[in-house]
Every structure is written in structure tokens, then in C-alpha cells.
PDB file of N, CA, C and O in Angstrom:
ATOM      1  N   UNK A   1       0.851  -1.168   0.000  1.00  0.00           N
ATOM      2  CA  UNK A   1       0.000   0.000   0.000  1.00  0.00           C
ATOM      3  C   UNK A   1       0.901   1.237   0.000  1.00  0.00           C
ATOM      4  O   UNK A   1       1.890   1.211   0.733  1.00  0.00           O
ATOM      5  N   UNK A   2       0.690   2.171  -0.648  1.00  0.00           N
ATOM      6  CA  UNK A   2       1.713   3.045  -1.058  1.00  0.00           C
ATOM      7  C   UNK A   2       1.082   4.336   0.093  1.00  0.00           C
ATOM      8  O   UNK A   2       0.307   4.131   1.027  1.00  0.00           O
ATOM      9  N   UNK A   3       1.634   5.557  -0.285  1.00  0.00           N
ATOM     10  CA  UNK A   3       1.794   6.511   0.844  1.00  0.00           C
ATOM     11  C   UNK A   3       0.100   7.640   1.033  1.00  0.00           C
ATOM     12  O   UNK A   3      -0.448   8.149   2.011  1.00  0.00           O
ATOM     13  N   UNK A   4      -0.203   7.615  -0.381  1.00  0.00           N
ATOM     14  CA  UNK A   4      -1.751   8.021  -0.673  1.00  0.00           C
ATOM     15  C   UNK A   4      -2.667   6.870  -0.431  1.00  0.00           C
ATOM     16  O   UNK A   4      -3.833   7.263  -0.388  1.00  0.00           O
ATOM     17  N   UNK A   5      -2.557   5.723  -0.276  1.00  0.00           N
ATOM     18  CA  UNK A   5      -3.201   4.815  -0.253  1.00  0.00           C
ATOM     19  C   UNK A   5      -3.784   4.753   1.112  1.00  0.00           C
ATOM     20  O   UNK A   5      -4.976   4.707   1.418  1.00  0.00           O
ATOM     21  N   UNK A   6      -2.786   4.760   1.843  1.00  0.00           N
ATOM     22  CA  UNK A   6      -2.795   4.819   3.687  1.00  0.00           C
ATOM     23  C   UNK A   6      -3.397   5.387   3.757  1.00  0.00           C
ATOM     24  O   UNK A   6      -4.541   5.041   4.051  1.00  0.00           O
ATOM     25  N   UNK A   7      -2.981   6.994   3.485  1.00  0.00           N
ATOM     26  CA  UNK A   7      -3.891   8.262   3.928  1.00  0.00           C
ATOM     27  C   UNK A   7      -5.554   8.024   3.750  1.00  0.00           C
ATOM     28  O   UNK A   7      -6.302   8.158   4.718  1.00  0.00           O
ATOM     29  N   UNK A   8      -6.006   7.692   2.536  1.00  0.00           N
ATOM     30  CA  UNK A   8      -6.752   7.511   2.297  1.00  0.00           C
ATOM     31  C   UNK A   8      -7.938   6.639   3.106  1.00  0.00           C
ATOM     32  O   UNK A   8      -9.075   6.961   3.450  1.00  0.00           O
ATOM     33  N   UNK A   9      -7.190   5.416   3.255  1.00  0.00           N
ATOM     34  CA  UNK A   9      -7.610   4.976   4.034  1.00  0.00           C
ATOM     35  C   UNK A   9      -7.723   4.975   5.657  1.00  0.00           C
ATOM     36  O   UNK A   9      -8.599   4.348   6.252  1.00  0.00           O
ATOM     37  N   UNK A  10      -6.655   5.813   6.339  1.00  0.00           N
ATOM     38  CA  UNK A  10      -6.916   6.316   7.430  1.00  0.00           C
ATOM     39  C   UNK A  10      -8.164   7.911   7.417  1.00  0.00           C
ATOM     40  O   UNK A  10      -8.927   8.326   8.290  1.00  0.00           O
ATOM     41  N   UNK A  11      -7.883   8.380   6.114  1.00  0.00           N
ATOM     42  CA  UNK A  11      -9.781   9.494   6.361  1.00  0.00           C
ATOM     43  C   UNK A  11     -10.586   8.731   6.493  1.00  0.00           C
ATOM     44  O   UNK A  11     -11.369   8.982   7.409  1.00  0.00           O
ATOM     45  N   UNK A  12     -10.878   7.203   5.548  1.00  0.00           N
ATOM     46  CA  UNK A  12     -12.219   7.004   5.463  1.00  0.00           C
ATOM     47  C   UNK A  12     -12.327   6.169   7.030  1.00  0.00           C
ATOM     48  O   UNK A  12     -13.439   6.198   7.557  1.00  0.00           O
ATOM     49  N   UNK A  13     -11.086   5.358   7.848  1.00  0.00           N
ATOM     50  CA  UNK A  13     -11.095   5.162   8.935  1.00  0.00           C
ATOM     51  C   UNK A  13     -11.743   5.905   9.790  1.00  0.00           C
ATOM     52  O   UNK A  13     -12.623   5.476  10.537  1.00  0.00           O
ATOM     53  N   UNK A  14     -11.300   7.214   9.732  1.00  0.00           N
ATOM     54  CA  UNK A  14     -11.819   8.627  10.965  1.00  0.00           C
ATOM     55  C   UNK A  14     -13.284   9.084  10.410  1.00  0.00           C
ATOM     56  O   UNK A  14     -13.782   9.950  11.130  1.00  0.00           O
ATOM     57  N   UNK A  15     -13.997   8.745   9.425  1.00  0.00           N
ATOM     58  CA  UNK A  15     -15.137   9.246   8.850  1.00  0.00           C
ATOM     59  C   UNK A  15     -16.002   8.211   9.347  1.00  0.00           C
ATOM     60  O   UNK A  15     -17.054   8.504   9.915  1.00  0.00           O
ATOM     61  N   UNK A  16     -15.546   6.728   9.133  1.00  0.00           N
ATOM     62  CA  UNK A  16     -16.454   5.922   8.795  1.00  0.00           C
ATOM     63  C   UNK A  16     -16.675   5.680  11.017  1.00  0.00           C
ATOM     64  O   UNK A  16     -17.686   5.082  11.386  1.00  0.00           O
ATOM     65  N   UNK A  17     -15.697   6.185  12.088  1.00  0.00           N
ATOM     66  CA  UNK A  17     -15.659   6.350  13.460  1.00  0.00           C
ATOM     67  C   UNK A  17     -16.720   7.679  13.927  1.00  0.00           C
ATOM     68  O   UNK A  17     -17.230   7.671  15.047  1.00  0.00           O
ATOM     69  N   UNK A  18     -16.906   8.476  13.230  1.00  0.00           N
ATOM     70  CA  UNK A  18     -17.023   9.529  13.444  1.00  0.00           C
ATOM     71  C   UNK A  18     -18.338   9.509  12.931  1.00  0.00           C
ATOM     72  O   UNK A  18     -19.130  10.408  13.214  1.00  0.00           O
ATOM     73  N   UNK A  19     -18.558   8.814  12.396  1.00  0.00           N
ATOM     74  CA  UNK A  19     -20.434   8.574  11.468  1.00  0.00           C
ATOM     75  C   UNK A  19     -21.088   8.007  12.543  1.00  0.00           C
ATOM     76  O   UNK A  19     -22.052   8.534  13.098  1.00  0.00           O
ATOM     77  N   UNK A  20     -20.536   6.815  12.897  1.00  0.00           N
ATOM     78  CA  UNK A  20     -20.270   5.841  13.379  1.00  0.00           C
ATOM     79  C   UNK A  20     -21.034   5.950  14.695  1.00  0.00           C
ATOM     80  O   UNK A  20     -22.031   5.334  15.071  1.00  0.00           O
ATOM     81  N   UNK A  21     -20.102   7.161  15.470  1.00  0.00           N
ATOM     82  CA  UNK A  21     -20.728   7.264  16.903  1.00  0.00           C
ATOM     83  C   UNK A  21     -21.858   8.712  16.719  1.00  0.00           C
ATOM     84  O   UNK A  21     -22.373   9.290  17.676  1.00  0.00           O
ATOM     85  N   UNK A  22     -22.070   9.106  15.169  1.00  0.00           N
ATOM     86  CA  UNK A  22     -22.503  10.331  15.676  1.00  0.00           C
ATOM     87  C   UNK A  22     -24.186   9.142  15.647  1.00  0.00           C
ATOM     88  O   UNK A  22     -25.178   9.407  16.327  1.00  0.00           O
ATOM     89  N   UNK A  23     -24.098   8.098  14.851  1.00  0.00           N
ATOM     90  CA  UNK A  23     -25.583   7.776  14.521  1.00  0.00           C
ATOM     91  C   UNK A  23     -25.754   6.587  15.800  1.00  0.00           C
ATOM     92  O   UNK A  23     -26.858   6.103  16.047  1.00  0.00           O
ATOM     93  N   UNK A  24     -24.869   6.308  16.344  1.00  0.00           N
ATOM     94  CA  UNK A  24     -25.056   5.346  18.186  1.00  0.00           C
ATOM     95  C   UNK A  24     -25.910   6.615  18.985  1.00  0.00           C
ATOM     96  O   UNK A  24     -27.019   6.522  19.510  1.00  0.00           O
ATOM     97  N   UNK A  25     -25.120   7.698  18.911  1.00  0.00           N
ATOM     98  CA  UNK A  25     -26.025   8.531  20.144  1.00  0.00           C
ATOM     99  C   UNK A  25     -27.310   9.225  19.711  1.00  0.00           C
ATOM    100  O   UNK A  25     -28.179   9.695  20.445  1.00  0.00           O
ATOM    101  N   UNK A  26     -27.247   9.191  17.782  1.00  0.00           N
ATOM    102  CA  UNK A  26     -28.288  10.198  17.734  1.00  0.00           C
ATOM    103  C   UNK A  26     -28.856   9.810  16.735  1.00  0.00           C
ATOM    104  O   UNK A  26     -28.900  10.603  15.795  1.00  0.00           O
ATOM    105  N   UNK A  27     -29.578   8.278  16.552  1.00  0.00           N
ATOM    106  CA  UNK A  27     -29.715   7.358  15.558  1.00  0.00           C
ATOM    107  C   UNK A  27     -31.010   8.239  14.734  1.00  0.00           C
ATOM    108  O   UNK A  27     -30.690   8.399  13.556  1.00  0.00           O
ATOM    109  N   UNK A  28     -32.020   8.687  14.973  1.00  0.00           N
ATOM    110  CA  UNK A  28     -33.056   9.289  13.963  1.00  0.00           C
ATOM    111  C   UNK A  28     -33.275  10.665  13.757  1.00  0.00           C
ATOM    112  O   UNK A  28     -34.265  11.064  13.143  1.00  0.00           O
ATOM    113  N   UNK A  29     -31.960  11.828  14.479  1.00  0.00           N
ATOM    114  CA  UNK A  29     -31.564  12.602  14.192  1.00  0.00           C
ATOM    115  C   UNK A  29     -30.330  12.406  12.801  1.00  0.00           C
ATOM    116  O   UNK A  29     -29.977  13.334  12.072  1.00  0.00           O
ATOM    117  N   UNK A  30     -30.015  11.485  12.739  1.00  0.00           N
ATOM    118  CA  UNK A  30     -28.537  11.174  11.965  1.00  0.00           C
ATOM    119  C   UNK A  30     -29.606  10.993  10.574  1.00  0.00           C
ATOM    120  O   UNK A  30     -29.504  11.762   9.619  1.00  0.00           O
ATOM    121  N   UNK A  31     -30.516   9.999  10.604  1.00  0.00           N
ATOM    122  CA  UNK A  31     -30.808   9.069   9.202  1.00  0.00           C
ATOM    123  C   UNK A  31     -31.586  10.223   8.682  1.00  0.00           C
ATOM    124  O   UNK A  31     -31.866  10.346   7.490  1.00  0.00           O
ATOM    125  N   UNK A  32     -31.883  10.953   9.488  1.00  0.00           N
ATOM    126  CA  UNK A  32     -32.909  11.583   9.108  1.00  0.00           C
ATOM    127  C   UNK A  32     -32.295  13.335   8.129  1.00  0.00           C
ATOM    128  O   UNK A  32     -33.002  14.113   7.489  1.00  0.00           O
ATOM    129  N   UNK A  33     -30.942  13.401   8.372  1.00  0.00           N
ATOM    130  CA  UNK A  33     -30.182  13.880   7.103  1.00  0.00           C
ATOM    131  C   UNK A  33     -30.105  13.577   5.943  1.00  0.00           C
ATOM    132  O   UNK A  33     -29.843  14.422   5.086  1.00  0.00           O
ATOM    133  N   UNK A  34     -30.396  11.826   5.555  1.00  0.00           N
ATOM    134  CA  UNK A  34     -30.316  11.534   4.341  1.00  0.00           C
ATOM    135  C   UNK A  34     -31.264  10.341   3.794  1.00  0.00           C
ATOM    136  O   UNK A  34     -31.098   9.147   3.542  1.00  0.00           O
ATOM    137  N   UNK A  35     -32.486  11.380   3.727  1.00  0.00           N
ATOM    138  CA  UNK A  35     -33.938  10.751   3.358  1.00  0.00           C
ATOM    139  C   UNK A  35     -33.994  11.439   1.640  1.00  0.00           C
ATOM    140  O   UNK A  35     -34.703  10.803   0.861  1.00  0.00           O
ATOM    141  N   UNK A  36     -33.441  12.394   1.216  1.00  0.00           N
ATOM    142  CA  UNK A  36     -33.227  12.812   0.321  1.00  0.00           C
ATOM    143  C   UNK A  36     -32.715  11.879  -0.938  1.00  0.00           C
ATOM    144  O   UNK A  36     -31.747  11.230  -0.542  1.00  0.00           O
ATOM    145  N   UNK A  37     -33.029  11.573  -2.358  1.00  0.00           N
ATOM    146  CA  UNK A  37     -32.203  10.435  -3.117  1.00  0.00           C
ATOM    147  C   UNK A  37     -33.363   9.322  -4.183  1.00  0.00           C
ATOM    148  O   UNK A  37     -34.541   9.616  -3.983  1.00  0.00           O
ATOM    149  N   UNK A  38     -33.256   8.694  -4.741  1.00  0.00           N
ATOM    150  CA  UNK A  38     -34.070   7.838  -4.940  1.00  0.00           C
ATOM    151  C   UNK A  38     -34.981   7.131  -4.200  1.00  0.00           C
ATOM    152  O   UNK A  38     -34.710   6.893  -3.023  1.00  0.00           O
ATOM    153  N   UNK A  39     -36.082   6.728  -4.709  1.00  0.00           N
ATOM    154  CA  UNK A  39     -37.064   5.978  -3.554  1.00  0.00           C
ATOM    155  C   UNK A  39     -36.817   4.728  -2.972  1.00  0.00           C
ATOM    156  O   UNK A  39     -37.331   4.564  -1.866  1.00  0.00           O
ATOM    157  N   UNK A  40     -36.122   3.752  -3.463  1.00  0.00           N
ATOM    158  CA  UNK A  40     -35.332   2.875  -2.931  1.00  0.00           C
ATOM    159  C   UNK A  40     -34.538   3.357  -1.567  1.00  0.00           C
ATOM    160  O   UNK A  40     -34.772   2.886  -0.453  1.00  0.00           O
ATOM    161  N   UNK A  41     -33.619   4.316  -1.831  1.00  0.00           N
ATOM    162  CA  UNK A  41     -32.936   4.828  -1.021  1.00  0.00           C
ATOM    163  C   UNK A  41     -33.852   5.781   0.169  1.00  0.00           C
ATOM    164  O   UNK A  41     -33.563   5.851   1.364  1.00  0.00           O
ATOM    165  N   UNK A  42     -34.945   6.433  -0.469  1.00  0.00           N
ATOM    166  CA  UNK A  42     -35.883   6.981   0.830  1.00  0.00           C
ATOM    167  C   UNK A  42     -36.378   5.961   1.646  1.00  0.00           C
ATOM    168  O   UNK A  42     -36.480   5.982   2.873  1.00  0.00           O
ATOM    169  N   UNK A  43     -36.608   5.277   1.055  1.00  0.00           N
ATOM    170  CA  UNK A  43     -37.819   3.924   2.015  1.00  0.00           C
ATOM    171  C   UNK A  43     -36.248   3.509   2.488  1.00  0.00           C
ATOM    172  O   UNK A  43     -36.072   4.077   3.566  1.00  0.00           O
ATOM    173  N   UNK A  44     -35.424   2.992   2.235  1.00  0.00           N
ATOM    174  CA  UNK A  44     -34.472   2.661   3.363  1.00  0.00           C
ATOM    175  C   UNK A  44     -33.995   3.277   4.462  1.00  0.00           C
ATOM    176  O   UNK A  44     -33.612   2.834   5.544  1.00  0.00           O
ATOM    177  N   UNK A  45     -34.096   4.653   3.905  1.00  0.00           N
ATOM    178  CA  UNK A  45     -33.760   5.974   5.475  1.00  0.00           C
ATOM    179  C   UNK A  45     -34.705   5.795   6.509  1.00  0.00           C
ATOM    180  O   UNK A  45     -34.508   5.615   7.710  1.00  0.00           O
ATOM    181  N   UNK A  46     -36.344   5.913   5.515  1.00  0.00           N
ATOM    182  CA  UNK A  46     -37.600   5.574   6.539  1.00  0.00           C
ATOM    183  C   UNK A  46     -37.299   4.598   7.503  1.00  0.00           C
ATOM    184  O   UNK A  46     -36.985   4.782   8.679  1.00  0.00           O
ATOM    185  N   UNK A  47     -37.450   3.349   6.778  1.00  0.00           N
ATOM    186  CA  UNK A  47     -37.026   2.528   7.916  1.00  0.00           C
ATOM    187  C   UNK A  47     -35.767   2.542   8.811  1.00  0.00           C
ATOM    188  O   UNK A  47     -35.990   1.892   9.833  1.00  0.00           O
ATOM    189  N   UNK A  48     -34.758   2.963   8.784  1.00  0.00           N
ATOM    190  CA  UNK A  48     -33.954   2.956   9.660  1.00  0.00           C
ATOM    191  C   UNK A  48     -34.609   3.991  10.702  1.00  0.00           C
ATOM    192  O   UNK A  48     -34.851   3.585  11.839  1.00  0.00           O
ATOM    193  N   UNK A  49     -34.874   5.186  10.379  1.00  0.00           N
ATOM    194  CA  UNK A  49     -35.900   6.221  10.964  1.00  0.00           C
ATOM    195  C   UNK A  49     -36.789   5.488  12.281  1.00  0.00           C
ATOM    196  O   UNK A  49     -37.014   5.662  13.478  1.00  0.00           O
ATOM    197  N   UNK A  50     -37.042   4.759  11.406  1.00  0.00           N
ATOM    198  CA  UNK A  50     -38.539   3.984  12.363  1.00  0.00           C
ATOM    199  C   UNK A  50     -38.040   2.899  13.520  1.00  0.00           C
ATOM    200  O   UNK A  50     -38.880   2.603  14.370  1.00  0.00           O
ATOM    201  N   UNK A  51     -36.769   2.308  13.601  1.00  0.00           N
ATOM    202  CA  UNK A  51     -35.928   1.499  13.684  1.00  0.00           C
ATOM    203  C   UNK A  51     -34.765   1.787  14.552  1.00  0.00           C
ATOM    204  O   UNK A  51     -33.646   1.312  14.358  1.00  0.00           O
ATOM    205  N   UNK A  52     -35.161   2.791  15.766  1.00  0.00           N
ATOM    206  CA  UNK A  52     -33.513   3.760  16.624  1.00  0.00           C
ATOM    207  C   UNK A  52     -32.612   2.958  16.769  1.00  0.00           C
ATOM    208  O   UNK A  52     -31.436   3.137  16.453  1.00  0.00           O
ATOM    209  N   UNK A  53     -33.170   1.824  17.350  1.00  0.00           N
ATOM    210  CA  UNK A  53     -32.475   0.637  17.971  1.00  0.00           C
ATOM    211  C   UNK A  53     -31.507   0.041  16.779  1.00  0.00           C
ATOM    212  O   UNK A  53     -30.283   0.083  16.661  1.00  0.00           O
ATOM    213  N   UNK A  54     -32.512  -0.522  15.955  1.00  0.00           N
ATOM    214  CA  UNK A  54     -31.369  -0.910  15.293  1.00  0.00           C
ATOM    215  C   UNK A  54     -30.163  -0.177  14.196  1.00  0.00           C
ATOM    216  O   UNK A  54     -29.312  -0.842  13.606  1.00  0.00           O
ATOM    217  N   UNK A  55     -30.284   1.021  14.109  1.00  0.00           N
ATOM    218  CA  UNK A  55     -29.773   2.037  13.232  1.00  0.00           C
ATOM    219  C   UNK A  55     -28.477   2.418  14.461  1.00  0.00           C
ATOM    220  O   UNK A  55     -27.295   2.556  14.148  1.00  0.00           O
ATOM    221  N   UNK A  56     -28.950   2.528  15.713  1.00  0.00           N
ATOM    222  CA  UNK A  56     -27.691   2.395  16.970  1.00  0.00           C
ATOM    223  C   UNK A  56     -26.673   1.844  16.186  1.00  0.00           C
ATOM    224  O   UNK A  56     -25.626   2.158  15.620  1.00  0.00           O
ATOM    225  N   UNK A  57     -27.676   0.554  16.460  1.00  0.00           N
ATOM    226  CA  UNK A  57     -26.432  -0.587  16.480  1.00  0.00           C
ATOM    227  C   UNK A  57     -25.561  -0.959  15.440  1.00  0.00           C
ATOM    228  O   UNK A  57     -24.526  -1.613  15.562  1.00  0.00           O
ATOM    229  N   UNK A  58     -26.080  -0.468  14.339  1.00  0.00           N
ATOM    230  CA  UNK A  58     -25.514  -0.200  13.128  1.00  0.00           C
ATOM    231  C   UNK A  58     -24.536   0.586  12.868  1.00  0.00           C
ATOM    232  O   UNK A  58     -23.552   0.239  12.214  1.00  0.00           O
ATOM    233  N   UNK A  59     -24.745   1.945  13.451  1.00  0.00           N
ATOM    234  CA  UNK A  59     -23.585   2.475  13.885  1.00  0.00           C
ATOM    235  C   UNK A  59     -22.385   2.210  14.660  1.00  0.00           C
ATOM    236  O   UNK A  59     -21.228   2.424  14.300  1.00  0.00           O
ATOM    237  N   UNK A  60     -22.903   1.573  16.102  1.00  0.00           N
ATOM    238  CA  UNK A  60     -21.910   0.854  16.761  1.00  0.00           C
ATOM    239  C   UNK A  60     -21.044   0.087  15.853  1.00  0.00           C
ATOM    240  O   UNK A  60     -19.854   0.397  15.813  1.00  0.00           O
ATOM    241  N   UNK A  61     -21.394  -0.683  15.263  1.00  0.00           N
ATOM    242  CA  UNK A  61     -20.282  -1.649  13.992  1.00  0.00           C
ATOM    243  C   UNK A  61     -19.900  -0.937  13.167  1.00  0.00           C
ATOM    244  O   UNK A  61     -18.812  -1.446  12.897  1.00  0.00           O
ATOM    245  N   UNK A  62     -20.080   0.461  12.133  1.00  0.00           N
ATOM    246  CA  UNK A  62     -19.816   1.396  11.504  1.00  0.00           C
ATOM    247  C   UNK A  62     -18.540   1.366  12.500  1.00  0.00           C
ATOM    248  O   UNK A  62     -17.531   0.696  12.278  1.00  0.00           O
ATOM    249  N   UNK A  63     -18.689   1.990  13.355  1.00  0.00           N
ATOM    250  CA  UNK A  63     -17.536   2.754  14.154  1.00  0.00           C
ATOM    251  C   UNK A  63     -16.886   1.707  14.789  1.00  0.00           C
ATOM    252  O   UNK A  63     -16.153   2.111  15.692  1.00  0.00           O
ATOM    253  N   UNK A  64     -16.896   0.269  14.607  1.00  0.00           N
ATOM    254  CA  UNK A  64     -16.185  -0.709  15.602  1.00  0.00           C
ATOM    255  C   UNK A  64     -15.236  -0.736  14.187  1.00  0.00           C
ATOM    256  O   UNK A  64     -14.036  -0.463  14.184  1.00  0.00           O
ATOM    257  N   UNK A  65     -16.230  -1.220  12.677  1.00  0.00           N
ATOM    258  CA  UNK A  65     -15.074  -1.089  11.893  1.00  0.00           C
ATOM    259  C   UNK A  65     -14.290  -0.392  11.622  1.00  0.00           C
ATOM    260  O   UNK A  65     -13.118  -0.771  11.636  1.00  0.00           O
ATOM    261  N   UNK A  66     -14.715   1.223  11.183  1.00  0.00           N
ATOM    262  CA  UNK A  66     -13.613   2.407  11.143  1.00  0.00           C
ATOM    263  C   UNK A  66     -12.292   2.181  12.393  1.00  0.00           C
ATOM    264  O   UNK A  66     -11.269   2.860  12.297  1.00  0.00           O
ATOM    265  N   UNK A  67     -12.445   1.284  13.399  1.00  0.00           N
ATOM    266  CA  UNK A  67     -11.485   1.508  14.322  1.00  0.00           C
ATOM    267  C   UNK A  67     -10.522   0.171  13.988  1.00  0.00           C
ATOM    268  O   UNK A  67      -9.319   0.079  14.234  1.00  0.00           O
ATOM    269  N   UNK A  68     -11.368  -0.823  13.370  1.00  0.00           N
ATOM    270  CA  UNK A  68     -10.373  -1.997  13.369  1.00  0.00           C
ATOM    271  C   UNK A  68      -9.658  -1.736  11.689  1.00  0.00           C
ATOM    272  O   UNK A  68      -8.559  -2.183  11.361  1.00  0.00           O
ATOM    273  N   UNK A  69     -10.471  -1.009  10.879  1.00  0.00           N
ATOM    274  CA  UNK A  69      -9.441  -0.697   9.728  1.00  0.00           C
ATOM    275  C   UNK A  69      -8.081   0.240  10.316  1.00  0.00           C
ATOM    276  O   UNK A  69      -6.943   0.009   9.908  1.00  0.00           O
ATOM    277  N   UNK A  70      -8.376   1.302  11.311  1.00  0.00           N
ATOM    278  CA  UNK A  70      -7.535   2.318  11.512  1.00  0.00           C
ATOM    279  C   UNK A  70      -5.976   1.575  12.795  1.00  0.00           C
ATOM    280  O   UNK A  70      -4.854   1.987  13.091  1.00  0.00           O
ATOM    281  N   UNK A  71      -6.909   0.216  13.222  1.00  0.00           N
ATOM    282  CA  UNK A  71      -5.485  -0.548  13.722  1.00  0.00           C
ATOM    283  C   UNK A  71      -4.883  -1.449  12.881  1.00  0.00           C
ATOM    284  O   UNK A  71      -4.029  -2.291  13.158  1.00  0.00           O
ATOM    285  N   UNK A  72      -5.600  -1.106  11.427  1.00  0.00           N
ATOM    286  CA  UNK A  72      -4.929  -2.087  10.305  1.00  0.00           C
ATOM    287  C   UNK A  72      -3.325  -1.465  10.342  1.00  0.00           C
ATOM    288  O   UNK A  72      -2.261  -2.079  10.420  1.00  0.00           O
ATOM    289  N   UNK A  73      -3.617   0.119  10.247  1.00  0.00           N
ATOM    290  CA  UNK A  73      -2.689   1.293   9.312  1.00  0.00           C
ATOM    291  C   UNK A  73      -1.393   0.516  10.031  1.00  0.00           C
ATOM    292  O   UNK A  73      -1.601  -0.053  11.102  1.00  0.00           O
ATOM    293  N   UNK A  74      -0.159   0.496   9.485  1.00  0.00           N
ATOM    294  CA  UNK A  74       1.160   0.223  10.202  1.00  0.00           C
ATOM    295  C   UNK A  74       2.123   1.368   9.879  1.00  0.00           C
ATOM    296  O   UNK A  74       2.447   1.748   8.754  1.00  0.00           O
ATOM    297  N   UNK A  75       2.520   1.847  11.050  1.00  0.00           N
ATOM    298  CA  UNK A  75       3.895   3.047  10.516  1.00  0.00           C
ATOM    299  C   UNK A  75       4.586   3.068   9.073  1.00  0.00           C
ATOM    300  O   UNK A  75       4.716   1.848   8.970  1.00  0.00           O
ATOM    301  N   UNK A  76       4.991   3.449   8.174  1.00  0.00           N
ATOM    302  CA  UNK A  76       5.886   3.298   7.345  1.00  0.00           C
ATOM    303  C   UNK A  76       6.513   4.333   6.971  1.00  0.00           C
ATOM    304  O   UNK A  76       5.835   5.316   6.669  1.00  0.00           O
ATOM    305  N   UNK A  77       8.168   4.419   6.873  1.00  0.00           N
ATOM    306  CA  UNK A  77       9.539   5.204   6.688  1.00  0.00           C
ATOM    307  C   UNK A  77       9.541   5.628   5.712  1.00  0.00           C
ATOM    308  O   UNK A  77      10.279   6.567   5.413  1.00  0.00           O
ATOM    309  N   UNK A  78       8.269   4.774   4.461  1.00  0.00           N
ATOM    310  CA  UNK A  78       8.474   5.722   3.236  1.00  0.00           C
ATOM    311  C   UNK A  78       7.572   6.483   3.007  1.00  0.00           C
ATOM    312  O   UNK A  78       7.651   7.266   2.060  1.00  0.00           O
TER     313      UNK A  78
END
């Protein structure tokens, strides 16, 4: 993995943490930003909407992964 590659993947690490816990504490305040889109994609916001609990917990793993990609990253000299 080269030196843009990392980076890259350490933003989407800190984005995908940061989504992550904003939709654990504030699950139908969060979904409810992006009801906007195709109707496929609305009826899926709805339901998460309708759904706190499980849209939490969804987040919780959002942000468990952003953290286990971001202990992927390893130092590198180049």
C-alpha cells in the first residue's frame, strides 16, 4: 500500500468512526439527514428512521469497523 493509499484509508477510517458514533447517540436525528435520493434509497432511510435501535447498532459496527481498519494502518519510513 503506497503513501496516498494509507492516507486515504486512514480518512475514510476517521469518517467511517465519526459517522459511526454520531448515529449510536443520535440514531433518527442522523438518518434523518439523508432521506433525500431515490425511492429505494428513501424507504431505506424511513425505515432505519422507524428502527432507533437498530440504526444504533448499526452504527456501533460502523464505528467498531472504522477503528479496526484504523489498527490495520502500520507506521511506514516511506
Amino acid at each position: 500500500m503506497n503513501k496516498l493509499e494509507r492516507r486515504l484509508a486512514e480518512v475514510l477510517a476517521i469518517a467511517m468512526v465519526g459517522d459511526g458514533v454520531v448515529t449510536l447517540l443520535q440514531p433518527k436525528r442522523h438518518v434523518s439527514l439523508w432521506r433525500a435520493g431515490p425511492e429505494p434509497w428513501r424507504g431505506s432511510m424511513q425505515a432505519l428512521e422507524r428502527r432507533p435501535l437498530i440504526t444504533a447498532a448499526l452504527g456501533g459496527l460502523e464505528a467498531a469497523a472504522g477503528l479496526w481498519l484504523a489498527s490495520r494502518m502500520r507506521l511506514s519510513r516511506s
